[in-house]
Structures are given as structure tokens and as C-alpha cells.
C-alpha positions in Angstrom: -207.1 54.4 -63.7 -207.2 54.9 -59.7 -204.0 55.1 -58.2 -202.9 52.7 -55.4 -202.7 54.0 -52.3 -199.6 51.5 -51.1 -198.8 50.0 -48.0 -198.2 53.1 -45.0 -194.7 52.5 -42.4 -196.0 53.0 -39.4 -193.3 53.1 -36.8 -190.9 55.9 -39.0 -189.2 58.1 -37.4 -188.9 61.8 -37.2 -187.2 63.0 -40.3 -183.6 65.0 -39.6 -181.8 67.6 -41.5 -179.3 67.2 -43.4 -177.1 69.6 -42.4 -176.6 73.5 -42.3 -174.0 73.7 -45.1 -176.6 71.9 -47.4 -179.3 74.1 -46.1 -177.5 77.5 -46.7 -176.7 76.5 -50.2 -180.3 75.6 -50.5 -181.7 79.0 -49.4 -179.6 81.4 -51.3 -180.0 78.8 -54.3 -184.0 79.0 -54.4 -185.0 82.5 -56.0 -188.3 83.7 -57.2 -188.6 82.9 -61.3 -190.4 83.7 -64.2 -193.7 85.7 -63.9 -196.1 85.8 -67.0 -198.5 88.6 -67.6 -202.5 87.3 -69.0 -205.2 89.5 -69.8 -207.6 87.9 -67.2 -206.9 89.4 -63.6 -207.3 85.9 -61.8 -205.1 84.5 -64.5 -202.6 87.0 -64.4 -202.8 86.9 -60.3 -202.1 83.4 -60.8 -199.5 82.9 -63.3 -197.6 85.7 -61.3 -197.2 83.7 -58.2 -197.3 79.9 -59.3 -196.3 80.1 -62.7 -192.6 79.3 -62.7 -192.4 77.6 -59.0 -195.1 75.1 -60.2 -193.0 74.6 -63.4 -189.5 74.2 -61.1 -191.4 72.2 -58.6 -193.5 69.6 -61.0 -189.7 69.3 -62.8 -187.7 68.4 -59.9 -190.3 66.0 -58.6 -190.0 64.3 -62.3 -187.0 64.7 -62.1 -185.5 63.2 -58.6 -188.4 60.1 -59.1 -186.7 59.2 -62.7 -183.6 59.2 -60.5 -184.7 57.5 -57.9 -185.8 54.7 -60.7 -182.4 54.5 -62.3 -180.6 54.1 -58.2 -183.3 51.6 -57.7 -182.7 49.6 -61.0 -178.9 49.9 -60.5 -179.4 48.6 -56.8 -181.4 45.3 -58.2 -179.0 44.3 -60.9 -175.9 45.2 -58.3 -178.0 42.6 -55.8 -178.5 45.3 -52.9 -182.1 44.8 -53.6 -182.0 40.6 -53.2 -185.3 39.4 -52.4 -187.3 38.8 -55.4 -190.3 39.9 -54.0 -189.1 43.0 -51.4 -191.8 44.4 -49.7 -192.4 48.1 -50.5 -193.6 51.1 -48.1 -194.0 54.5 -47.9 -193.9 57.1 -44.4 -193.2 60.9 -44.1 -190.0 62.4 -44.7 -187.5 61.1 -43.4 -184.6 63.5 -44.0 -184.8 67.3 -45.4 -182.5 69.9 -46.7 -184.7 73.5 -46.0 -187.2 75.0 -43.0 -189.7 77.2 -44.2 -192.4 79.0 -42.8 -195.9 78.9 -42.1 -196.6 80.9 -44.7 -194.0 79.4 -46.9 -193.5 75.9 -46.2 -190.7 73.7 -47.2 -191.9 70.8 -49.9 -190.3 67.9 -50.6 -189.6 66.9 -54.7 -190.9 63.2 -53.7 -194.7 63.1 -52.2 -193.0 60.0 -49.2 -190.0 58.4 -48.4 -189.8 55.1 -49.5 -189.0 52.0 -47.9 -187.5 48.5 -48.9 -188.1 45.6 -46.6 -188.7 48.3 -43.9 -184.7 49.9 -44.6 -184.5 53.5 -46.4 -183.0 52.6 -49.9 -179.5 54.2 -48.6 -179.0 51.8 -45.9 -179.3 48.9 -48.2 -176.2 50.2 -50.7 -173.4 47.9 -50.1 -171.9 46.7 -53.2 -168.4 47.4 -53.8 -168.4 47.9 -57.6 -169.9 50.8 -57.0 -169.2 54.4 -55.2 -170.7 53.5 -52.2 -170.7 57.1 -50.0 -171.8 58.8 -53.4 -174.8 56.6 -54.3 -176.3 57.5 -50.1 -175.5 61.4 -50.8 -177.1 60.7 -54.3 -180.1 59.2 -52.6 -180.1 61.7 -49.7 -179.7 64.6 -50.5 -180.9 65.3 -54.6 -184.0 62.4 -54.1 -185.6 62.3 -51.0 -184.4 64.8 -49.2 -184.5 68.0 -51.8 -186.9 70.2 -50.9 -187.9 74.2 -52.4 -189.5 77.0 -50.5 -192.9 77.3 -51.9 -195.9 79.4 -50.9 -198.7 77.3 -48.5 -200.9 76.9 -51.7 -198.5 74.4 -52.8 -198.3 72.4 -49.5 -202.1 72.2 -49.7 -202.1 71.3 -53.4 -199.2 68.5 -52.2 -201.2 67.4 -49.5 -204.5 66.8 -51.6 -202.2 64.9 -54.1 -200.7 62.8 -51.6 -203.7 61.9 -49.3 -205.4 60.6 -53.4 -202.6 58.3 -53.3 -199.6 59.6 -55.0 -197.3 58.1 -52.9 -198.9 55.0 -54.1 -197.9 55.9 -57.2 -194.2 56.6 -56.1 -194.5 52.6 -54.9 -195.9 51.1 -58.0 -193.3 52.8 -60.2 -190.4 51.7 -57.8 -191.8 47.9 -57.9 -192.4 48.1 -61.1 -188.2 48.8 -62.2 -187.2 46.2 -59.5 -189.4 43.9 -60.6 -188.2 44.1 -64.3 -185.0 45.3 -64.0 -182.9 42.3 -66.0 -179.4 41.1 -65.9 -177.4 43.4 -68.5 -174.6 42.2 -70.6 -171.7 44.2 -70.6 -168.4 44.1 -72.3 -165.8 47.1 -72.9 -165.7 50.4 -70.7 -167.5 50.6 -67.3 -165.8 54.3 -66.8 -164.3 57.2 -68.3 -162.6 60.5 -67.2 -164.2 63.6 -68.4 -161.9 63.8 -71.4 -162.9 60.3 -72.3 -159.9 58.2 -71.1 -160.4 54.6 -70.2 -160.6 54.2 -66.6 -162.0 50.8 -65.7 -163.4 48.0 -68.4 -165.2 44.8 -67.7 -161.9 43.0 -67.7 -160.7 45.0 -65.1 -164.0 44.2 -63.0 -165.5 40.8 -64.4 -167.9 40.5 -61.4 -169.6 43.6 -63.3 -170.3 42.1 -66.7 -174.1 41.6 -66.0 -174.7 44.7 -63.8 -176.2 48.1 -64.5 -179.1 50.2 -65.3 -181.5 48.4 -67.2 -183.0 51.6 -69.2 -185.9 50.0 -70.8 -187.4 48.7 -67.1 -186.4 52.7 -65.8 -188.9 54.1 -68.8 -191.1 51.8 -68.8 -191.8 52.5 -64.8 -191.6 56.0 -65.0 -194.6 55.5 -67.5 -196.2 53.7 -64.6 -195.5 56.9 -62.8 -197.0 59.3 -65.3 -200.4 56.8 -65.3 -201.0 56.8 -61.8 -199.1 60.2 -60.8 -202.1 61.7 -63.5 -204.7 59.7 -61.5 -203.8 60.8 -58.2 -203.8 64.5 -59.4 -207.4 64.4 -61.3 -208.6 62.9 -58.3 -207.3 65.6 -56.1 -209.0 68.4 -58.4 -212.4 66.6 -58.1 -211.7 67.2 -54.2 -210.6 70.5 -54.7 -213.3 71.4 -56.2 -215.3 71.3 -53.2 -213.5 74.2 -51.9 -209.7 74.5 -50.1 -209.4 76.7 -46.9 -206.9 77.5 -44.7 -206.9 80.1 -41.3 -210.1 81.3 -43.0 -208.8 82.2 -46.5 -210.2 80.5 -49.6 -207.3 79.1 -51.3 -209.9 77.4 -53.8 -208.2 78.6 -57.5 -205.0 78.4 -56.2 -204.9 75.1 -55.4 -206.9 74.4 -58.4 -204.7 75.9 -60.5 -201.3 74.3 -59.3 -203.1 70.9 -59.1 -203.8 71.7 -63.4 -199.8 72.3 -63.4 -198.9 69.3 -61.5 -201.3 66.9 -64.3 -199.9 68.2 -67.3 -196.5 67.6 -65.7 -196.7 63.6 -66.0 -199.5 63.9 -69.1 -196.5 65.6 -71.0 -194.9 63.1 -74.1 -191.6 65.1 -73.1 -189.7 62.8 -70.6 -187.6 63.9 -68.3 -184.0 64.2 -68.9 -182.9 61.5 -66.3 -184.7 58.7 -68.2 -182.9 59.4 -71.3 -180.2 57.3 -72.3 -177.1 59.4 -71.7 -178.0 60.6 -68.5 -177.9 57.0 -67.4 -174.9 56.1 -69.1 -173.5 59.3 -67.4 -174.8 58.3 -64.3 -173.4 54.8 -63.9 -170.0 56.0 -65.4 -169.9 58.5 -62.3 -170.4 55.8 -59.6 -168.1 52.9 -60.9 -164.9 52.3 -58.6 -161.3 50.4 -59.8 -160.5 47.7 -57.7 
């Protein structure tokens, strides 16, 4: 199945930093992992540099998009996301935590920022139910603005993906979960400390008894993700294939060979842990507020 390409924001701005603490902590945080000897020299040349970043980076970008589904399905039900029919968008970064290098560029988790009836998804939280300031550095900082040091192989394996329409596949998934996000019925706790007292129940906050995470529309649209994510990755290969250069070197296997990591990523029946059902519980427990 050919992924969509989605509909391009034309007029977005320059993307911003999001600060020098967050930046430091993301530097000393990103270290070089796991490197597994092969008996073929290509292989092994391979596996020794891409190995374990294609395996963190491919992760993280399953990772902060199964997020990204949950804030987006909470949003609908919490009716930040009003319109039935919102129109959906994608541009370039638009906020980042890391600068890299030439050689080492810094790559966002997510292949586009989104956009919701032309506002970032942060500028549309408003609900008071929830925890208003965490949910923007939630959507921020750990979805669209994460990004990892990587070698330039993987900004030119990232910009094959998105240029055969992955971001469109980062838009289908997102209107897929606000289309079918329902109305949830709630009744008992909303919150809990850490050592499992009662903080807040629906009696508490009434106007919450049909709000929250609907986890069947989150899975089901991150399956929508997997489907065209896989799309827009075999496509890339086929393009790939034709030969990747850059300042006169032949990054052709490299590319090649991340691209491979980045489909068996979404082709995986593993799902990540952000679409299971205690992480959303977790998740929505976290942002609840009393009264």
C-alpha cells in the first residue's frame, strides 16, 4: 500500500531551540551503544556503526509517535481538538532539543511537525482537567522536538523516508485516532500518588466522566502507522537502490542498510511500550489536576 504523502504547511516558520539546559542534558545523555561483530567485513563495518543507533533511533521514533497518538486521542475526548473534521498538515521542524554537525547531524524521532487547523498541537491544549504546562512540555520536548546525534547516513536514510511520504504516514495515523477516538465512560479514580492513594475520583471531577484515552482507537492508528510507515520505507529502498552520494562518497549500503532497520521497525508484531495499556493508564493518571 503506497503511503500518502499529506497535505505540506507552507508558511511555517523557522524551528527554535528549546533551550540550553535541555540541550546539555541531551548531549552528555546520547552515547555511542552496542556494536556487533559478523563474519562478513561489509556487515561487520555496518553493524559496528549503525547497529545500535538505528535500533535507539527506529525505537524512539515508535516510540514518541505512539505518544503523540495517546496526547492526540486524549486532546479529542478532552474537546481541544473540536472540529469534527480538523484539517491536518505537516512542515519542518518546528522546535529542537540538539545541534549537530555536518558530519553528524541532529535527527528528529518524528519525520515533520504536525499541524491541527494550522496551530502546533501544544497551542491547542486548553482544558483544565488536565495538567495543562505538562501536556505542552510532553508534546515539546519528548515528541516533536527530541532529536539524537546520528552519523549523516542516517539524515540521508531520513530524508529518502520522508521525501516517500512518511510524514504522510505520521498524518494518516494522527486522523485516524481523532477520528475514532470515542467518548469513554469513567467511574472511580481519575489519579493516584505513587504509593497508590486516592487523589481525585470522577466525583470529585464529574465534567471528566466521559474523557480520556481511548486505547483501542491509539492501537488501532498506530497500526495505520506501521502500514504506511512500512510503505514509505520499501519505497525509499527501491530509490536507494539507485545509488546515495554525498560530497562525492558513496553512502549506497549504508543507507541501504539503515533503511532495512527502519522497515523491520514498524513490520515488528512487538508494539511499542506506549501503546500498551498501562502506560496509558500511567500516562493519564500523571496529567489529571484536583479542582
Amino acid at each position: 500500500m503506497a503511503a500518502p504523502c499529506g497535505d505540506k504547511k507552507t508558511d511555517a516558520a523557522k524551528r527554535k531551540g528549546l533551550g540550553r539546559a535541555v540541550e546539555k542534558y541531551e548531549k552528555f545523555r546520547q552515547k555511542t551503544v552496542e556494536r556487533i561483530p559478523r563474519l562478513d567485513p561489509e556487515i561487520q563495518r555496518l553493524d559496528s556503526m549503525y547497529f545500535g543507533k538505528a535500533a535507539d533511533h527506529t525505537a524512539g521514533r515508535n516510540q514518541a509517535l505512539a505518544q503523540l497518538l495517546s496526547c492526540l486521542s486524549l486532546m479529542r475526548s478532552l474537546g481541544d481538538i473540536a472540529r469534527p473534521q480538523p484539517v491536518l498538515k505537516w512542515s519542518k521542524a518546528q522546535v529542537g532539543a540538539v545541534h549537530g554537525t555536518t558530519d553528524e547531524p541532529a535527527a528528529h524521532c518524528l519525520p515533520c511537525q504536525l499541524w491541527i487547523d494550522n496551530a502546533k498541537p501544544w497551542d491547542l491544549v486548553q482544558s483544565t482537567l488536565i495538567d495543562r504546562k505538562k501536556l505542552v512540555q510532553i508534546l515539546q520536548e519528548e515528541i516533536f522536538g527530541h532529536e539524537t546525534i546520528l552519523p549523516l547516513a542516517f539524515n540521508l536514510a531520513d530524508t529518502l523516508s520522508e521525501n516517500n511520504c512518511l510524514r504522510g504516514a505520521l498524518v494518516g495515523a494522527c486522523e485516524y485516532v481523532i477520528e475514532h477516538t470515542k467518548p469513554q465512560q469513567r467511574s472511580g479514580v481519575l489519579k493516584r500518588s505513587g504509593s497508590g492513594d486516592i487523589l481525585l475520583t470522577v466525583a470529585d471531577r464529574p465534567e471528566a466522566v466521559n474523557v480520556g484515552i481511548d486505547h483501542q482507537a491509539v492501537r488501532d492508528a498506530y497500526g495505520v502507522w506501521q502500514q504506511l510507515a512500512a510503505a514509505a520505507f520499501a519505497a525509499a529502498k527501491d530509490e536507494a537502490d539507485e545509488g546515495i552520494s554525498h560530497s562525492g562518497n558513496d553512502y549506497t549500503s549504508d543507507v541501504l542498510y539503515i533503511l532495512d532497520k527502519y522497515e523491520q521497525s514498524v513490520e515488528t508484531n512487538v508494539p511499542p511500550p506506549r501503546i500498551s495499556d498501562q502506560w496509558m493508564w500511567h500516562f493519564e493518571n500523571d496529567l489529571w489536576v484536583p479542582l
